[in-house]
SEMIVEX-686429 format. One record per residue (C-alpha): x, y, z; residue in one letter. Coordinates in steps of 0.02 Angstrom, whole numbers. Example, Ala and Ser with C-alpha at 12.3 -4.5 7.8 and 13.67 -1.06 7.14 Angstrom:
REM SEMIVEX-686429
atom X = 615&Y = -225&Z = 390&r = a
atom X = 684&Y = -53&Z = 357&r = s
//
This chain:
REM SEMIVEX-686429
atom X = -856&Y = -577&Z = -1011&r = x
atom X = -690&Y = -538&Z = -1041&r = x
atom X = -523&Y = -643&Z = -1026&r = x
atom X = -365&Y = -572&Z = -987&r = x
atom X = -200&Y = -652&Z = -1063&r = x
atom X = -37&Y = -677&Z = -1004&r = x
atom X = 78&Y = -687&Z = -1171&r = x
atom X = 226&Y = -782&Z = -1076&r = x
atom X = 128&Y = -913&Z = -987&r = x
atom X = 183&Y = -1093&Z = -1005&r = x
atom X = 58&Y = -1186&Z = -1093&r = x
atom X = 69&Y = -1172&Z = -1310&r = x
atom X = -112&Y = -1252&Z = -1323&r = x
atom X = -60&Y = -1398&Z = -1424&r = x
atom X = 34&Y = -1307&Z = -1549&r = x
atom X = -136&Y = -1252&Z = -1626&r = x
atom X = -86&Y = -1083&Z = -1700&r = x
atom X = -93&Y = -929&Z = -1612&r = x
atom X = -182&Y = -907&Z = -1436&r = x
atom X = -275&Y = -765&Z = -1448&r = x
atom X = -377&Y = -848&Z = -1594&r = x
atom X = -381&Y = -1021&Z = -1543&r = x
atom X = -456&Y = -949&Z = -1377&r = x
atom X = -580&Y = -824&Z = -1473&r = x
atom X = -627&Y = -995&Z = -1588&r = x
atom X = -681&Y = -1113&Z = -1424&r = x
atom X = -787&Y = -987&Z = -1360&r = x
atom X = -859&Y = -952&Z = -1521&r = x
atom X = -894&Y = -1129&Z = -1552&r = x
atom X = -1000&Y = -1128&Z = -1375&r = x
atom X = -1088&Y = -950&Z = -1420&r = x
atom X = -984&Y = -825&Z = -1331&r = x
atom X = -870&Y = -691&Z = -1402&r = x
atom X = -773&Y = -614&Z = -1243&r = x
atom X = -656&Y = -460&Z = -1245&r = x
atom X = -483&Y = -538&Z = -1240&r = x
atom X = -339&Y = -423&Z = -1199&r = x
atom X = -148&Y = -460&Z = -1146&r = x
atom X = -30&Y = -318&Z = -1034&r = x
atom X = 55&Y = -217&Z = -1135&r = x
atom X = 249&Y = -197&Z = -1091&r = x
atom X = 254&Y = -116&Z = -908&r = x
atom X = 86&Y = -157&Z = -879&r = x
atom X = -5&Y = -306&Z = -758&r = x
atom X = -135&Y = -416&Z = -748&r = x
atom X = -181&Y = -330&Z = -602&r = x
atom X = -224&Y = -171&Z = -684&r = x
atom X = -319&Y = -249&Z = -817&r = x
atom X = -425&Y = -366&Z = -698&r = x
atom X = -443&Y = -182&Z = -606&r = x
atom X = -503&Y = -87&Z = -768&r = x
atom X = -630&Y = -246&Z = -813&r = x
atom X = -695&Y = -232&Z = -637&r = x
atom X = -740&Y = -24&Z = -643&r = x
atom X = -808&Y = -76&Z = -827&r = x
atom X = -932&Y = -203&Z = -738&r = x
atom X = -894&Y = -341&Z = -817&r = x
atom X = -984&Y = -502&Z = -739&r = x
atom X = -865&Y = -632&Z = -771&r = x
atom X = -653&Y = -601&Z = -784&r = x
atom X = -572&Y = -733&Z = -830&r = x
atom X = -369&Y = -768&Z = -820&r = x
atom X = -292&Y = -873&Z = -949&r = x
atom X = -107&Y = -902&Z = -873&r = x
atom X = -20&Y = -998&Z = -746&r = x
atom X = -42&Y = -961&Z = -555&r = x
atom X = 18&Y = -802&Z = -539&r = x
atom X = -100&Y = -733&Z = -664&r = x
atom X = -240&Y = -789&Z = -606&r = x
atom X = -181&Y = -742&Z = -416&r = x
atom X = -143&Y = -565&Z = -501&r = x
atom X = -331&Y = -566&Z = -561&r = x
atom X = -399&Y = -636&Z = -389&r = x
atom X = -323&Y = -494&Z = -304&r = x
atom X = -453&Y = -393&Z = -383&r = x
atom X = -607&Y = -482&Z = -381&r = x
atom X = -580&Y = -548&Z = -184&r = x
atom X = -735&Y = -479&Z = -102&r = x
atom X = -838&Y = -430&Z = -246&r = x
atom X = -967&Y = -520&Z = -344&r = x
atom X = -858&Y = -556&Z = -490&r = x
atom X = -854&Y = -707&Z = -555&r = x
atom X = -666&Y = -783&Z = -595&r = x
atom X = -648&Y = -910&Z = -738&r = x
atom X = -491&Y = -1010&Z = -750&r = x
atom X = -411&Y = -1063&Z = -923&r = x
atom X = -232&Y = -1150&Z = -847&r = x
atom X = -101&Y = -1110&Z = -992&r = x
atom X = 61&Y = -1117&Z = -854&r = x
atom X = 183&Y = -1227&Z = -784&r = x
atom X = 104&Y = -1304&Z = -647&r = x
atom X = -84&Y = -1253&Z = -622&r = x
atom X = -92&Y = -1266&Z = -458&r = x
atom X = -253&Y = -1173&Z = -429&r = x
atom X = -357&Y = -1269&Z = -564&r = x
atom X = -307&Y = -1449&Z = -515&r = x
atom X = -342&Y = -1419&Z = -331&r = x
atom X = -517&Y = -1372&Z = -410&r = x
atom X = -526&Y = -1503&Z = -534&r = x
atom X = -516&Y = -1357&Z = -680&r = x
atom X = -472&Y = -1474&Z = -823&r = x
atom X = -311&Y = -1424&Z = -889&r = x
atom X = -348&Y = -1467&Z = -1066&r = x
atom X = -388&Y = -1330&Z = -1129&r = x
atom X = -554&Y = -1351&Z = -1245&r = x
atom X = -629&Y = -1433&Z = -1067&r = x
atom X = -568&Y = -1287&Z = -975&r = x
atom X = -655&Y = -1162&Z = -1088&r = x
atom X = -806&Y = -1269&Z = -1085&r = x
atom X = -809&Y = -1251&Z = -894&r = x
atom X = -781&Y = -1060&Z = -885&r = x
atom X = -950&Y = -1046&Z = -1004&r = x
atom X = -1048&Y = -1191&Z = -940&r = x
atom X = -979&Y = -1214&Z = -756&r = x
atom X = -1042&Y = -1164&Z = -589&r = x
atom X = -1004&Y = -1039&Z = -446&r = x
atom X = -918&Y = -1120&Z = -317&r = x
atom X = -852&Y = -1002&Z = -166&r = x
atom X = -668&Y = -1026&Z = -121&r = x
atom X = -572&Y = -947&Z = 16&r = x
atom X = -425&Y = -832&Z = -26&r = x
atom X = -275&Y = -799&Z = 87&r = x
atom X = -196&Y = -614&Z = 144&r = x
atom X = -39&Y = -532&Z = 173&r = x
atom X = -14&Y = -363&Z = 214&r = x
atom X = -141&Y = -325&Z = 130&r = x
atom X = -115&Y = -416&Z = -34&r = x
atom X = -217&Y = -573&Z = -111&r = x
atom X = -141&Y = -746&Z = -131&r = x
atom X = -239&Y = -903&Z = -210&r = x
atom X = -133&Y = -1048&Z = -167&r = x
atom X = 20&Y = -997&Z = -48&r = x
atom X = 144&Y = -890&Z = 34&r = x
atom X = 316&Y = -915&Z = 101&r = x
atom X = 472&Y = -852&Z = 171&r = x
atom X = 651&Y = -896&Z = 177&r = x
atom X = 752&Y = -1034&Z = 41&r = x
atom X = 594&Y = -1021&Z = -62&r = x
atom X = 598&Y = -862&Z = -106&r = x
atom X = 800&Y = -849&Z = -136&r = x
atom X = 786&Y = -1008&Z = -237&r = x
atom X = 649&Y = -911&Z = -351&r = x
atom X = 728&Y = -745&Z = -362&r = x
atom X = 899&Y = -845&Z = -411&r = x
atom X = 806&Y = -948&Z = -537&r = x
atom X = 747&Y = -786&Z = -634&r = x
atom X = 911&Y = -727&Z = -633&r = x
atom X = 987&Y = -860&Z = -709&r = x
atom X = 836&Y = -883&Z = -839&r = x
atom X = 864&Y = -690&Z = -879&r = x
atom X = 1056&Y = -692&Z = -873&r = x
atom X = 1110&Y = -848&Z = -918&r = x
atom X = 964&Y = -901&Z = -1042&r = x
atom X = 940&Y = -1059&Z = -932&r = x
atom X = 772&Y = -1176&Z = -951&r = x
atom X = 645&Y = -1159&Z = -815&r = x
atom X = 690&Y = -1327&Z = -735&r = x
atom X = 874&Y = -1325&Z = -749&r = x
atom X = 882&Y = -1136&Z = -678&r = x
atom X = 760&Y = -1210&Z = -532&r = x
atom X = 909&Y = -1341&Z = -474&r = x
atom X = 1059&Y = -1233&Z = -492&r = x
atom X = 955&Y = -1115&Z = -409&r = x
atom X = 893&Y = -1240&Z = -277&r = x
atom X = 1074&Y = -1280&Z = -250&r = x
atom X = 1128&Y = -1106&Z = -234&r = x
atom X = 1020&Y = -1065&Z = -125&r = x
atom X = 1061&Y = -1228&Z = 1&r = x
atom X = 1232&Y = -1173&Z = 5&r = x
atom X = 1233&Y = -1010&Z = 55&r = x
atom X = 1066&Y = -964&Z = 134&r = x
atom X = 1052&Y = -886&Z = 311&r = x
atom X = 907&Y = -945&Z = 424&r = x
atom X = 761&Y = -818&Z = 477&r = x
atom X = 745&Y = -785&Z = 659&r = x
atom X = 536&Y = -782&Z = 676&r = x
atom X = 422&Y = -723&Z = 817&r = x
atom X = 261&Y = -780&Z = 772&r = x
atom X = 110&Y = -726&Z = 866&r = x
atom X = -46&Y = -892&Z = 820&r = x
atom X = -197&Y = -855&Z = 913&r = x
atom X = -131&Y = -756&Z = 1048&r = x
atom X = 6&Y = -857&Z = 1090&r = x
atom X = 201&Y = -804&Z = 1017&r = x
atom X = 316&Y = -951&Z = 962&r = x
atom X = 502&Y = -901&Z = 933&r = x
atom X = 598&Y = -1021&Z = 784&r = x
atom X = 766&Y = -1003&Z = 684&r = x
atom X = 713&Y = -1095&Z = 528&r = x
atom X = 749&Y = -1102&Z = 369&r = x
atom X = 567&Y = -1100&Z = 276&r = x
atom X = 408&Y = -1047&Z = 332&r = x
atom X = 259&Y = -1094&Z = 211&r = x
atom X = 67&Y = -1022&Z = 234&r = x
atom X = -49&Y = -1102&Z = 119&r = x
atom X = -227&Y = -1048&Z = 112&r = x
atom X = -282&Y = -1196&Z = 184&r = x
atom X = -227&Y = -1357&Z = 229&r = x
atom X = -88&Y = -1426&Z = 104&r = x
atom X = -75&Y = -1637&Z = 108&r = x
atom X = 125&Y = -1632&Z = 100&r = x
atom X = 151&Y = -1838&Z = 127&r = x
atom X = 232&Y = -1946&Z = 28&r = x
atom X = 220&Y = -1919&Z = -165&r = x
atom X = 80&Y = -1806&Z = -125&r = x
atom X = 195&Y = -1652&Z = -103&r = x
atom X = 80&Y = -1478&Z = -114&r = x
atom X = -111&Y = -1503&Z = -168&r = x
atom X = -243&Y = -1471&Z = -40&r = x
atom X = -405&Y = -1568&Z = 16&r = x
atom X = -517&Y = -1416&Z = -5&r = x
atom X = -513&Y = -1234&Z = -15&r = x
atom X = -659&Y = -1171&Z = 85&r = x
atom X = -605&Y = -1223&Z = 271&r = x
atom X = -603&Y = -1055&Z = 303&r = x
atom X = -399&Y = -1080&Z = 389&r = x
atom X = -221&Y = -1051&Z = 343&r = x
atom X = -119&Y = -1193&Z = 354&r = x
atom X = 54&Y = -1140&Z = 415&r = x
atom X = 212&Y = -1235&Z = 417&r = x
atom X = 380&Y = -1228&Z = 505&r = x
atom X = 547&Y = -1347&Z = 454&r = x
atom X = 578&Y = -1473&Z = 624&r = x
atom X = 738&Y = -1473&Z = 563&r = x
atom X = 856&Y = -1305&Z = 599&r = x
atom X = 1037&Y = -1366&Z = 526&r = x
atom X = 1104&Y = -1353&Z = 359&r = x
atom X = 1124&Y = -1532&Z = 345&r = x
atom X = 955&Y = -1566&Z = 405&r = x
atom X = 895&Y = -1429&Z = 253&r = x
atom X = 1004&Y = -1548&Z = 132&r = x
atom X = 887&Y = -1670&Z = 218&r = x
atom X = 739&Y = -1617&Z = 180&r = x
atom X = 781&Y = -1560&Z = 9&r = x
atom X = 825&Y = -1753&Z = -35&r = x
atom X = 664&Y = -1824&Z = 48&r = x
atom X = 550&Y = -1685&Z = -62&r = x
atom X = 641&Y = -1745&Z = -213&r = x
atom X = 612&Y = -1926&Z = -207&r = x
atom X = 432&Y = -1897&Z = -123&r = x
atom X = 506&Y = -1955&Z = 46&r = x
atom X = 413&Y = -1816&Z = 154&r = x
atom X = 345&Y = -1845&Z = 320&r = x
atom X = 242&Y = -1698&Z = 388&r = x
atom X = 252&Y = -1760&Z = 555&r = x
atom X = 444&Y = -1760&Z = 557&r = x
atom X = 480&Y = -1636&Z = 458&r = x
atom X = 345&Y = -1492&Z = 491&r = x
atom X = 263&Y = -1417&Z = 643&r = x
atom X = 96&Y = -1369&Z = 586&r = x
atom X = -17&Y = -1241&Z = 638&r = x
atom X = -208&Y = -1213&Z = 557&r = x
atom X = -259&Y = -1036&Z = 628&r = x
atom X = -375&Y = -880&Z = 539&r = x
atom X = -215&Y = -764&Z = 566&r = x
atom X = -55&Y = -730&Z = 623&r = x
atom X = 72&Y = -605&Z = 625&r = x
atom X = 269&Y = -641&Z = 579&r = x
atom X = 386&Y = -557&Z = 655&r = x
atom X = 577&Y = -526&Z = 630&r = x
atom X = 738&Y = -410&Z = 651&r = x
atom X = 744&Y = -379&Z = 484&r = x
atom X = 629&Y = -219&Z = 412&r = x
atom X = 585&Y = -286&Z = 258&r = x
atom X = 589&Y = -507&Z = 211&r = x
atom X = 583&Y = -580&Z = 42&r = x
atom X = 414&Y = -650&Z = 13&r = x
atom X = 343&Y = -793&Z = -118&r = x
atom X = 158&Y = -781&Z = -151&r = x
atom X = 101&Y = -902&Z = -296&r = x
atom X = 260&Y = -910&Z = -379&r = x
atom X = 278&Y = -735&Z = -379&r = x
atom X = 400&Y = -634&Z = -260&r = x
atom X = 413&Y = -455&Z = -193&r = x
atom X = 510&Y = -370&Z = -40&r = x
atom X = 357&Y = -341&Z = 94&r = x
atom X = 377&Y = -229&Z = 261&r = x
atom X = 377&Y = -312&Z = 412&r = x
atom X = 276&Y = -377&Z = 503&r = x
atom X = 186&Y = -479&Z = 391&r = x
atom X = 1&Y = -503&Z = 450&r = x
atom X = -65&Y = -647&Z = 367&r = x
atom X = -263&Y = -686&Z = 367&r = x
atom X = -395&Y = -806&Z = 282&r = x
atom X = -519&Y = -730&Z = 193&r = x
atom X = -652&Y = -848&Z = 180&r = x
atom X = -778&Y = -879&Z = 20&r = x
atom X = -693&Y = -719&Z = -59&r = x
atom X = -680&Y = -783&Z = -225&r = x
atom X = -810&Y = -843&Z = -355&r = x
atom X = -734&Y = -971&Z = -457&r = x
atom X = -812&Y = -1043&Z = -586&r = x
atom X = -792&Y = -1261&Z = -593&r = x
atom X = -844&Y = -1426&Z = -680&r = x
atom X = -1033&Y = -1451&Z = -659&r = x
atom X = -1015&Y = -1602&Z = -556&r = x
atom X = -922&Y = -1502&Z = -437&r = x
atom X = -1048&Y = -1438&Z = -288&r = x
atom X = -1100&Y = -1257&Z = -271&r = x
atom X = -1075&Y = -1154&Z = -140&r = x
//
């Protein structure tokens, strides 16, 4: 076993002294000593989760927020690797939509006495995502928050809404051809979201999914095409006011490909965001990823 670290992720683990060693002591205390390494400067999770893989390790586990463990993921998607989860970010998507405790002790406890559960993983152009991709204001307000975080030495949360407002003010809509089962839909919108399956988006209940082995990508296209209606939107997600049958036309499909004028689009894939070459060709991989979860949760 071996767990690989990101340094800057969210969590501090109660304040209990350094991570490395509080995360060597819980294992220790259930009989396991794992490897536990961190990226060096310049370096990625990727590449470690890589290197553990062509070592054989059974079990790689990711102790970070969401784009850690999607960075891991990426490499063990379609092997027999086991993934173990220890959520130290922000917001933890991944773990709570598999009921990975996010204390910490219970987490570790899980990744030593948990089962194998098979979860689908979603693709785009080739690259791994574990909870979501998008296109359009997401993106730009992302981008925008890390530059004022890096720049401006702005908090997380206030850099998200000066970058949220940024971003409402001055961003252009995508013109998309997207081709959904052999049928092509043409939209000017302003935000086009792919989750690897279904996402519940009612309500309070604004981005956590049923279940992650449907084997579909759930896409999702803004009704609304005008600035104001953006504004709109923006206001209802704040105040949990979102309808998905007014706001989103919503498409569950196995692939599709996104198509646009532009050669190369801005894309967000688990909080994390790179320039991609279009087309994009999105695709669900299903029951590519051994996860390890709570006992009581079912095996696959």
């Amino acid at each position: 076993m071996i767990v690989i670290m990101n340094r800057g992720a969210g969590s501090s683990l109660n304040g209990k002294g350094d991570r490395e060693t509080r995360i060597a002591e819980l294992f220790a205390a259930l009989g396991e000593t794992p490897r536990i390494v961190q990226p060096e400067r310049g370096q990625d999770v990727s590449a470690l989760a890589r290197e553990a893989v062509r070592a054989g390790e059974k079990t790689i586990v990711a102790a970070g927020g969401d784009g850690t463990i999607s960075g891991v993921a990426g490499e063990l998607a379609g092997t027999d690797k086991i993934l173990g989860v220890l959520p130290i970010g922000t917001l933890n998507h991944f773990a709570k939509d598999l009921r990975i405790p996010l204390d910490f002790e219970a987490a570790v406890r899980t990744v030593v006495q948990g089962r194998v559960r098979s979860v689908d993983a979603g693709e785009v152009n080739g690259r791994i995502f574990i909870n979501n991709s998008s296109l359009g204001i997401y993106p730009q307000i992302v981008s925008r928050r890390k530059a004022q975080e890096q720049q401006l030495s702005r908090g997380k949360w206030p850099a998200f809404f000066w970058a949220t407002v940024q971003a409402l003010r001055r961003f252009p809509f995508l013109d998309l051809r997207l081709t959904i089962e052999g049928r092509q839909i043409n939209r000017r919108t302003a935000f086009l979201f792919v989750g690897n399956n279904e996402y519940e988006i009612a309500g309070f209940n604004l981005g956590s999914r049923a279940c992650v082995d449907a084997g579909k990508l759930g896409l999702y296209l803004t009704q609304r095409t005008g600035r104001l209606g953006l504004f709109r939107l923006a206001f209802h997600a704040l105040f949990g006011r979102v309808d998905q049958e007014k706001d989103f036309d919503v498409f569950c499909v196995a692939e599709a490909r996104i198509e646009t004028r532009k050669h190369r689009l801005l894309v967000a894939q688990d909080g994390e965001i790179e320039w991609m070459e279009s087309p994009l060709e999105y695709r669900i991989r299903p029951a590519a990823l051994r996860v390890l979860v709570p006992p009581e949760e079912a095996a696959i």
